[in-house]
Structures are given as structure tokens and as C-alpha cells.
ROBATOR-30608 format. One line per 10 residues: number of its first residue (from 1); their letters; for each residue y, z, x of C-alpha. Coordinates in nm, 3 decimals. Each point is the difference from the previous one (the first is absolute). Example, Ala and Ser with C-alpha at 12.3 -4.5 7.8 and 13.67 -1.06 7.14 Angstrom:
ROBATOR-30608
1	AS	-0.450:0.780:1.230; 0.344:-0.066:0.137 .
END
This chain:
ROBATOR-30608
1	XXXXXXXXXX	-2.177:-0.137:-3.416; 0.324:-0.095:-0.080; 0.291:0.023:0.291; 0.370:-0.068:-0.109; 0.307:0.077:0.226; 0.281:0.128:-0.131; 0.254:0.068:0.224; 0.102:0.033:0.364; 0.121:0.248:0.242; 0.311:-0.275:0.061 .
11	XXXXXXXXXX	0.302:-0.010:-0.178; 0.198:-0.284:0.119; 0.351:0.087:0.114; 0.188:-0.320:-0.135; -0.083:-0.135:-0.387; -0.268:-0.305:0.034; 0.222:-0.224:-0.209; -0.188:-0.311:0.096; -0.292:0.153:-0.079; 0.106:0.059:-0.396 .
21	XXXXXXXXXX	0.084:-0.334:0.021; -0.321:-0.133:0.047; -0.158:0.241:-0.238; 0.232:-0.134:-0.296; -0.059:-0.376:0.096; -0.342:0.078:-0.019; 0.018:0.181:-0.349; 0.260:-0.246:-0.131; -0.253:-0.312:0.096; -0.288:0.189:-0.151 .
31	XXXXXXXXXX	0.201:0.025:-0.290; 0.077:-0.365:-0.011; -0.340:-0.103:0.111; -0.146:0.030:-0.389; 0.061:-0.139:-0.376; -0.159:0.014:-0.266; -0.248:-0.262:-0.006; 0.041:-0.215:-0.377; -0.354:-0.089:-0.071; -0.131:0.327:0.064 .
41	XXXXXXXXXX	0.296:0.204:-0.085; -0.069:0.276:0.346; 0.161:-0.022:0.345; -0.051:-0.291:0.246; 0.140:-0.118:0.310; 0.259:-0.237:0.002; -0.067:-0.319:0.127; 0.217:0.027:0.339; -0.156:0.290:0.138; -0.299:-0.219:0.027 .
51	XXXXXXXXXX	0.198:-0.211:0.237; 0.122:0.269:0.212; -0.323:0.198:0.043; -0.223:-0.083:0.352; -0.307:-0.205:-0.032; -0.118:-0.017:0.330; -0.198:-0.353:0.013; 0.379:-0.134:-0.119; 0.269:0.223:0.097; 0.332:-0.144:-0.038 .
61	XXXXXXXXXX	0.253:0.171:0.281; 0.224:0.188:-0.259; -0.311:0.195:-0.141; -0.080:0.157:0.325; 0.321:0.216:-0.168; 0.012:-0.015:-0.310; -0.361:0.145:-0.102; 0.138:0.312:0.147; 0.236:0.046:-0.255; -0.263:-0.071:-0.278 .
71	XXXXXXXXXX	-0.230:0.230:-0.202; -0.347:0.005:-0.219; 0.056:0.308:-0.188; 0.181:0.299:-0.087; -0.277:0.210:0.204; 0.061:-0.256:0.313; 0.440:0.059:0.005; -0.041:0.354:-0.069; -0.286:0.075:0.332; 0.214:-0.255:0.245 .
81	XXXXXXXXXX	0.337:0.137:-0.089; -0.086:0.350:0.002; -0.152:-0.051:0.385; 0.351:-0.226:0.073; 0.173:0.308:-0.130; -0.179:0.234:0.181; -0.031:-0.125:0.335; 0.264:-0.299:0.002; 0.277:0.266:-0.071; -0.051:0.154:0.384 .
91	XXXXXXXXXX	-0.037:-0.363:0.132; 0.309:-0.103:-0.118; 0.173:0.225:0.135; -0.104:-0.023:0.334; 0.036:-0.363:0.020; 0.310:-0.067:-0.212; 0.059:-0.201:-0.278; -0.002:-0.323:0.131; -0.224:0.034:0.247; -0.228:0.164:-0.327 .
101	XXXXXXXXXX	0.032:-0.289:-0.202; -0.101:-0.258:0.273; -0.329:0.216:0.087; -0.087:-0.030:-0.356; 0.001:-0.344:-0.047; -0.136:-0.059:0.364; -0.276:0.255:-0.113; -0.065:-0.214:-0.321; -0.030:-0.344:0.196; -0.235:0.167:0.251 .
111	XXXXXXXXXX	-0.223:0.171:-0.244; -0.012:-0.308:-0.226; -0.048:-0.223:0.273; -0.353:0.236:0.110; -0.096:-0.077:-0.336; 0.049:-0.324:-0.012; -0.179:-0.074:0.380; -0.315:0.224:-0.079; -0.049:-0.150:-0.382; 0.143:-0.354:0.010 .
121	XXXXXXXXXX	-0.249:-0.147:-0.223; 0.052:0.252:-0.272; 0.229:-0.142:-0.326; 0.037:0.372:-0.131; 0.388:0.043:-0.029; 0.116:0.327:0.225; 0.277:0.214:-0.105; 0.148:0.322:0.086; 0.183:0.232:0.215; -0.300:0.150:0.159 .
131	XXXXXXXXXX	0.030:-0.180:0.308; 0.382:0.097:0.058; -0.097:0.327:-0.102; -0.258:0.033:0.248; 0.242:-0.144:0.285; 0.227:0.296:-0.089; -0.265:0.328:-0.022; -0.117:-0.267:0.336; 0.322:0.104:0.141; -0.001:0.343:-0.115 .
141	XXXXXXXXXX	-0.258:0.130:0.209; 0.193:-0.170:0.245; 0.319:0.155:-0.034; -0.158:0.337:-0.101; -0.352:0.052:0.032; 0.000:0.387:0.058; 0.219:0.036:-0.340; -0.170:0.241:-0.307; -0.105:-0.189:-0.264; -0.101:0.159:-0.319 .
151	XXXXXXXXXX	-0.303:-0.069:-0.186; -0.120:0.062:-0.345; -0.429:0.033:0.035; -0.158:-0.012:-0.324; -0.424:0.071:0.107; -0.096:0.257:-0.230; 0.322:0.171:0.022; 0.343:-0.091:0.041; 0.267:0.099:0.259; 0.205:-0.148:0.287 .
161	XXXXXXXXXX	-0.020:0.007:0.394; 0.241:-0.121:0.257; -0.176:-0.280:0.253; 0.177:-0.165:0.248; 0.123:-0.308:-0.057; -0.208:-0.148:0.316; -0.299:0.128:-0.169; 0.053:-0.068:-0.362; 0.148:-0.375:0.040; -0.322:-0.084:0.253 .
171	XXXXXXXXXX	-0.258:0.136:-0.143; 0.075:0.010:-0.389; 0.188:-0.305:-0.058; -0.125:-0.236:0.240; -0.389:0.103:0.130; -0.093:0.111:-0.352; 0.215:-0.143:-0.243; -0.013:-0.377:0.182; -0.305:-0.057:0.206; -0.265:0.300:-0.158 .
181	XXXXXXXXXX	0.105:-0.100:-0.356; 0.001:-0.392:0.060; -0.107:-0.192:-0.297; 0.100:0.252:-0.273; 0.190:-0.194:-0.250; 0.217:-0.319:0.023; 0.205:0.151:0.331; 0.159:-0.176:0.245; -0.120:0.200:0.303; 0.052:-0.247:0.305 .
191	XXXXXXXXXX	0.319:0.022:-0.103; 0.062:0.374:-0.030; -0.180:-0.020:0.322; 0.227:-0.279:0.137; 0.302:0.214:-0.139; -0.110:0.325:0.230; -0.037:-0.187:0.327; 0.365:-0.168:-0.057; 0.145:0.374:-0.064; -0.145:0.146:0.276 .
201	XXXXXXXXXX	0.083:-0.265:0.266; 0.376:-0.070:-0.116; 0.012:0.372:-0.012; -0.144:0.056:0.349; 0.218:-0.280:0.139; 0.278:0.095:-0.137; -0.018:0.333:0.171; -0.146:-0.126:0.339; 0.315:-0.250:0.071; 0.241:0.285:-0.125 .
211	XXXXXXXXXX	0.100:-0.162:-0.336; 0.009:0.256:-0.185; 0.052:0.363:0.124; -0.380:0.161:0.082; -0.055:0.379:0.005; -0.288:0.238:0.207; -0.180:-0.039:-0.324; -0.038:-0.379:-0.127; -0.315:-0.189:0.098; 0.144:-0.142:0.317 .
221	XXXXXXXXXX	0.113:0.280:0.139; -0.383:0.121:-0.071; -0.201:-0.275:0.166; 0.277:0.044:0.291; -0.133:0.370:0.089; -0.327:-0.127:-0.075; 0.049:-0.274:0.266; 0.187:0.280:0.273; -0.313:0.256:-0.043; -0.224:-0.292:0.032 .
231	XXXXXXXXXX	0.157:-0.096:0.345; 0.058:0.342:0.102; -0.391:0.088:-0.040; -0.060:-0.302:0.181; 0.212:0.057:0.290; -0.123:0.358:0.022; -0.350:-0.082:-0.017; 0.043:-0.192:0.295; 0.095:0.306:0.208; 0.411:-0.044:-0.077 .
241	XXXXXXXXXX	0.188:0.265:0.030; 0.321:-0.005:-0.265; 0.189:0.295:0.148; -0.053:-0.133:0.398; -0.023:-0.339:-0.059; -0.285:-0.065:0.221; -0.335:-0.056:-0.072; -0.178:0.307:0.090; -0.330:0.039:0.212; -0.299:0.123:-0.171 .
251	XXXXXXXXXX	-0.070:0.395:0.055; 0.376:0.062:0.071; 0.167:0.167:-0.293; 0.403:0.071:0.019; 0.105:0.394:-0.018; 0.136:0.059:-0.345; 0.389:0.145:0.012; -0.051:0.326:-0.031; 0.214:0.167:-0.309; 0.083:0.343:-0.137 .
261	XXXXXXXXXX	-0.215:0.162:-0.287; 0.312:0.014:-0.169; 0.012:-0.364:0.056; -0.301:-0.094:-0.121; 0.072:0.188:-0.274; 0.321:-0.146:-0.100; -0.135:-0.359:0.038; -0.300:0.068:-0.239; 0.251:0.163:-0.225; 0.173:-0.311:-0.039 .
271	XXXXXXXXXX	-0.316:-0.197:-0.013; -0.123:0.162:-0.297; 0.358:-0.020:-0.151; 0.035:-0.328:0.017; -0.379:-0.104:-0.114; 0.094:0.272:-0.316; 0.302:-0.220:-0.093; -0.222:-0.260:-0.016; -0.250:0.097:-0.236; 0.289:0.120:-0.228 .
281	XXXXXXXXXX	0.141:-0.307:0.007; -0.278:-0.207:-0.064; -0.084:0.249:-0.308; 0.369:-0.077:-0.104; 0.076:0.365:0.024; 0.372:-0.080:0.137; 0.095:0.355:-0.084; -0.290:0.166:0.253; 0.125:-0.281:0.264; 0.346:0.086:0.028 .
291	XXXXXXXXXX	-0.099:0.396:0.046; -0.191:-0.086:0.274; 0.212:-0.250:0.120; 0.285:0.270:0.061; -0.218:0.240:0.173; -0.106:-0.301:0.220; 0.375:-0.054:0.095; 0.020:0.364:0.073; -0.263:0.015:0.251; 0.100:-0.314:0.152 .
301	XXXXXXXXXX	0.333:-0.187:-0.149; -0.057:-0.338:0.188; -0.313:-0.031:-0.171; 0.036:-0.344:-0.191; -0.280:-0.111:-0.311; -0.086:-0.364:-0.035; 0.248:-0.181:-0.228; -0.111:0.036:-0.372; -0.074:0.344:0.085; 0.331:0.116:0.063 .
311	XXXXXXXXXX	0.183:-0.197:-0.240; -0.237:0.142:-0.265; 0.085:0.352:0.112; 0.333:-0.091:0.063; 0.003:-0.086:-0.402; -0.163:0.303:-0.127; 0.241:0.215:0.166; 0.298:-0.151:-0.127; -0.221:0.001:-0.398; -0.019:0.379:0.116 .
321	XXXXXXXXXX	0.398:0.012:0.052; -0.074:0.124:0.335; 0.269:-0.192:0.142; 0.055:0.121:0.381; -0.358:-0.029:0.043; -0.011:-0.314:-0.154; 0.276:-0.188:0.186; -0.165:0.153:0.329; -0.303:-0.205:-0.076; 0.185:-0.285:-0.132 .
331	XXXXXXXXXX	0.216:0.012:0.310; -0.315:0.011:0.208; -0.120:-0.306:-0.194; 0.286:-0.218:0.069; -0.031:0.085:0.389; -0.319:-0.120:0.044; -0.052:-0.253:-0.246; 0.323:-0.146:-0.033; -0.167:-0.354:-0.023; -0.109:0.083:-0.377 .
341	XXXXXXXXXX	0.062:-0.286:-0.220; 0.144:0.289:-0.316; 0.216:0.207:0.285; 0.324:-0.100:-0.187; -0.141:0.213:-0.321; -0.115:0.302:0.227; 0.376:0.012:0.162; 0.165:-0.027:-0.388; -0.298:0.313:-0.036; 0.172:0.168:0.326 .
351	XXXXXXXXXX	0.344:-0.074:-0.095; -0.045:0.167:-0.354; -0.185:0.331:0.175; 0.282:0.044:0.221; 0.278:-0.100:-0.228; -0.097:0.243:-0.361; -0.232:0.226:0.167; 0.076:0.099:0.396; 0.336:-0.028:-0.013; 0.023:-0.238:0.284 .
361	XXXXXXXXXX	0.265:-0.280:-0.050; 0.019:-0.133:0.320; -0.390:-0.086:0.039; 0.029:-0.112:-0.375; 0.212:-0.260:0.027; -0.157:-0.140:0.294; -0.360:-0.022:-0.174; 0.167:-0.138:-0.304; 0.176:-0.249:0.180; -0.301:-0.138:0.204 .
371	XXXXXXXXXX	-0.175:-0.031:-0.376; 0.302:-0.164:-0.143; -0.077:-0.334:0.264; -0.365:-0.088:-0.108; -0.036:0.182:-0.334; -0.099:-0.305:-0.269; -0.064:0.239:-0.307; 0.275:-0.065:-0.197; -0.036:0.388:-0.174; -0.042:0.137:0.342 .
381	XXXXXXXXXX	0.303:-0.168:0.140; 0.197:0.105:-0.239; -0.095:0.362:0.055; 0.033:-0.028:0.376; 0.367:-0.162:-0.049; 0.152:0.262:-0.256; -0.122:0.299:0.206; 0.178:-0.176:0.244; 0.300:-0.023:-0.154; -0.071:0.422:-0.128 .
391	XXXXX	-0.016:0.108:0.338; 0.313:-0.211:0.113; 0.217:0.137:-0.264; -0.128:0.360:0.103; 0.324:0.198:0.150 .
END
């Protein structure tokens, strides 16, 4: 049965220059990596990339690099660059450029050097960006393990289904692809292997010490309600009380608050509401979400959805040039999450709602302003500045 991925429910919010970069180098080295071989007249490799490939029994310190950047066949660039492209693109984005480029090359010495320490005897040359590449999906499921990613199943028939990236990464790519399939054709799997557990724990680290910017959805954040429900069963099973804050004695129950039928009601209303947005959400039907999401607001308008939610609705809505409701929920967003590492780019989306659509100079100007100090994007800056300058030349 043959499982591809093809995409991601992602789109990064900044372009992933560095990693293009790394994608060319890698083409323009596989390019370079061949000639045509004079006493047999067909491609061979030239004689440095012999030099620079890893052969674990004598590594020299520069290949622990260098085989990263190197390549068998035009079947071997095509697989590792397509996964760098396709997972490496959110990455990038999340760490920065710099920061990027030196996870990739950390990744490459890590996964080389799990090679090297589990076959140090062997004299087969290693090459390849699978172990980077691994570091990167590593960090992926990281980053975003409850992200959509579509898959292309080919068992009889063919068609695609969305799996979560948690799902998909462990069980696909590493279980089955690296320890179920172990010995099936000249694979470096330790290092694949080696690869993964680098991803994962820069990734997690990264986020636990505050790095880089965590949401209610990366791995982290998961184990971390994990860990709270853990200790809360444990304190409760002990006879704690959470609301009282004493430890109750067996047989004595506290009287529930007593509350309206029309209360109940209400609360249950919400309940479902909010477990409705949910599903839509996770079935990437945005347009469903934000329907719901305004009646939620209706019955209760301090109701606030966890961070990717709202943004997400907050989007559609503006895509559905709903603008007041729109700039409610982006307004909403930016008072409870103000901490979000892309806030400059929703207060440019703010300032253009209010300034071309609402009619609201005043609260325009401010939003665009406060995206004006930390926008990077070039294209974006430029857009914040001149309908800046548009609204201050406005009688």
C-alpha cells in the first residue's frame, strides 16, 4: 500500500528563503556530483565526493556535514527534497532563517554521528539528506503535530485522506517506514532514526525554555495538559477537593450550586457550540466555523476559542469580506493573545479592515502603526506604510 503526503493544512506566513536555499545547494551539488566516466562513456561520481561522503569506521570531522549535501541518484534528491519542501517550509518559518540553517546542519552532525556510533566498523560510504530531513519532519510534529496532512493511498484504489501530522509522522515514517521495514535495501535507518530523536528534542526544548513562541496546540503544550490531568486525578483520588481546597472525608459529598433550567441550558448551549467549532475546524470546514462562531458570540460575547481557532475564523471572515465581523474577532484575538509571535501581520490585517472597509480612521492608524514597528516582510511593510501615508493625506 503505497502512502505519499502531499500537502499540509499550514501555510507559512513569512517565505522560507533559507529553506530554498538549501534545496538549490542540494540540486546544484547533485548536479556537480557526476561526469561522464571516459572508459565507459556513462555517468560516474567524481572523485571528491568520495572524500566528502561518511564512512563511519574513518570519519573525517568535515564529513559529518558534508554527506548531507550529497546524493546517489536522481530517485534519492527528488524523495529528500520533496519531504524538505514539504515539511521544512513550516519549520523555517517558525524558527527563522538563521536559526533554520543552524538546525540543519546540527541535525546533519547528529544524525551522521548515530550512524557512525551504531556501525563504526562498516566501510560503506553514507550520503544523503535523509537524516536532516528527518530532524526537520522530527521537528514538525513538534511544532505542529495536530496539523492535516494530506495523503495520496494507492491499495486497490486511489484517493487522499487528511491524518494528523502526530499520527502520520509517528506511525508512517518512523514505526513503519524505519524500524518495521529495517533491512529493505541499502538504507541508512539508524540514521533516519538518529535524525527523528534530534527533531523532536531540539523541537521540544526549544518550546519548553520559551525559545521560540509555543501555542495550545504544539507537542509541549500537549504533554503539559497531559502532565496537569495526571496530577489532578492524582490529587483527587486521594480525597482532594479542587473547588474547597481541602481534602474531603469519605461519605461527605459537597452540595452542588444550584442553577436555573435556563442556566443549564445556556451553559450546554455553549458547550455544544464550542465542541461543533471544533469538529469543523478539524474537518477544515472554516466556512461552517465562523457561522457558528458568531452565534457563539451572540449567546455569550466573552466567549474566547483557543488560539488557532480564532485566528482561522478570524481569516475566513475577512476571505468572506465580512469585515465588521471579522475585525471583532480579530480584535478579540489581539486581546487575549497578544503574545503571538505574527501579531504585527494581524494588526496590518486590522488596520486595512478599518481603514478601506469600516470607515474607521482613527482605530486604523493605530493598528497600522503598531504593525509598522515589528513588520519584517518587506511587501507587507510597504503596504502598511503607504496606507499610512493614504489615510494621512485624507482631508
Amino acid at each position: 500500500m503505497l502512502l505519499l503526503p502531499i500537502r499540509t493544512s499550514i501555510r507559512p506566513w513569512r517565505t522560507p528563503y533559507a529553506n530554498y536555499a538549501l534545496i538549490i545547494i542540494n540540486v546544484l551539488i547533485f548536479v556537480l556530483e557526476y561526469h561522464i566516466d571516459p572508459f565507459t562513456g556513462g555517468l560516474a561520481f567524481r572523485p571528491w565526493v568520495g572524500q566528502l561522503a561518511l564512512v563511519p569506521n574513518k570519519p573525517q570531522w568535515w564529513q559529518f556535514v558534508s554527506y548531507a549535501f550529497l546524493h546517489y541518484d536522481p530517485l534519492h534528491i527528488i524523495f529528500n527534497m520533496f519531504f524538505l519542501y514539504l515539511f521544512g517550509n513550516n519549520v523555517n518559518d517558525k524558527l527563522g532563517h538563521a536559526w533554520y540553517l543552524c538546525f540543519y546542519i546540527a541535525a546533519a552532525v547528529f544524525s551522521g554521528a548515530g550512524h557512525t556510533v551504531l556501525h563504526f566498523s562498516s566501510r560503506i560510504p553514507t550520503l544523503g539528506a535523509s537524516g536532516a530531513v528527518a530532524a526537520i519532519i522530527g521537528a514538525y510534529l513538534a511544532l505542529f503535530p495536530q496539523a492535516l496532512i494530506t495523503v495520496i493511498y494507492w491499495f486497490i484504489f486511489i484517493g487522499t485522506i487528511e491524518v494528523p501530522a502526530l499520527y502520520f509522522i509517528a506511525f508512517k515514517l518512523i514505526l513503519i517506514d524505519n524500524i518495521l521495514a529495517r533491512g529493505a535495501g541499502n538504507i541508512a535507518y539508524d540514521a533516519h532514526l538518529a535524525g527523528y530523536a534530534f527533531g523532536i528534542a531540539a523541537a521540544l526544548l526549544v518550546l519548553a525554555t520559551g525559545l521560540v513562541t509555543g501555542s495550545s496546540y504544539d507537542l509541549w503544550a500537549m504533554i503539559q495538559r497531559w502532565n496537569k490531568r495526571r496530577r489532578y486525578r492524582d490529587v483527587v483520588a486521594g480525597g482532594y477537593d479542587p473547588f474547597t481546597g481541602q481534602t474531603a472525608r469519605k461519605g461527605i459529598w459537597a452540595k452542588e450550586v444550584s442553577k436555573t433550567p435556563a442556566h443549564r441550558q445556556l451553559e450546554q448551549k455553549i458547550s455544544d457550540l464550542r465542541n461543533e467549532i471544533a469538529g469543523r475546524i478539524a474537518q477544515r470546514n472554516l466556512p461552517a466555523a465562523a457561522e457558528l462562531y458568531l452565534e457563539l458570540t451572540k449567546l455569550d460575547s466573552s466567549q474566547v476559542l483557543p488560539r488557532q481557532h480564532l485566528l482561522d475564523i478570524a481569516n475566513q471572515l475577512a476571505s468572506d469580506k465580512r469585515a465588521a465581523e471579522s475585525a471583532q474577532a480579530y480584535e478579540q484575538f489581539l486581546n487575549h493573545y497578544n503574545s503571538y509571535e505574527y501579531a504585527e501581520q494581524v494588526e496590518l490585517m486590522l488596520g486595512i479592515l478599518y481603514s478601506r472597509y469600516l470607515d474607521k480612521p482613527q482605530q486604523a492608524v493605530k493598528h497600522l502603526q503598531a504593525a509598522a514597528e515589528k513588520l519584517t516582510d518587506p511587501g507587507q511593510l510597504k503596504m502598511c506604510k503607504d496606507e499610512l501615508a493614504r489615510l494621512q493625506q485624507t482631508p
